[in-house]
C-alpha positions as CSV (number, residue, x, y, z in Angstrom):
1,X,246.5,26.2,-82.5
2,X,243.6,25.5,-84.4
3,X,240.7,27.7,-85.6
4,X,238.3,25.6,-86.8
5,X,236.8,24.6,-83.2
6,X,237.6,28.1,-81.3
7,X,234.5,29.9,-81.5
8,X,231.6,27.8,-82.4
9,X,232.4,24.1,-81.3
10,X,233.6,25.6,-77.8
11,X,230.2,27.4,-77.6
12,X,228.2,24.3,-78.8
13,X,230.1,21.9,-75.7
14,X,229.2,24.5,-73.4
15,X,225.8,24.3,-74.3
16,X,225.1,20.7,-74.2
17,X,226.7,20.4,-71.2
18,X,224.9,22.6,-69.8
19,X,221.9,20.8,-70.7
20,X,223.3,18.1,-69.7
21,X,224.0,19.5,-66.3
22,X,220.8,20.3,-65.9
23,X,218.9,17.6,-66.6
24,X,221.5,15.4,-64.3
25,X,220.5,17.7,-61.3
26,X,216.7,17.9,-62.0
27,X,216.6,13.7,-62.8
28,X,218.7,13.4,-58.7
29,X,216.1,15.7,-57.4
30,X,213.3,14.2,-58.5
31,X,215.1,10.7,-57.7
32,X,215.6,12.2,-54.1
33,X,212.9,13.6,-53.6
34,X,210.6,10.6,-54.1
């Protein structure tokens, strides 16, 4: 159990892949689209 990455390391991944996530699906739309 450790408390070092519990709150803000967890939030911080979230995050970025979220951002990553979202880029992904806009960068395939655009690539489908055309």
């Amino acid at each position: 159990m450790v408390s070092s990455l519990n709150q803000a390391e967890v939030l911080i991944a979230l995050v970025v892949a979220a951002h990553a996530g979202v880029l992904a699906v806009r960068l395939a739309f655009s690539l489908y689209k055309a």
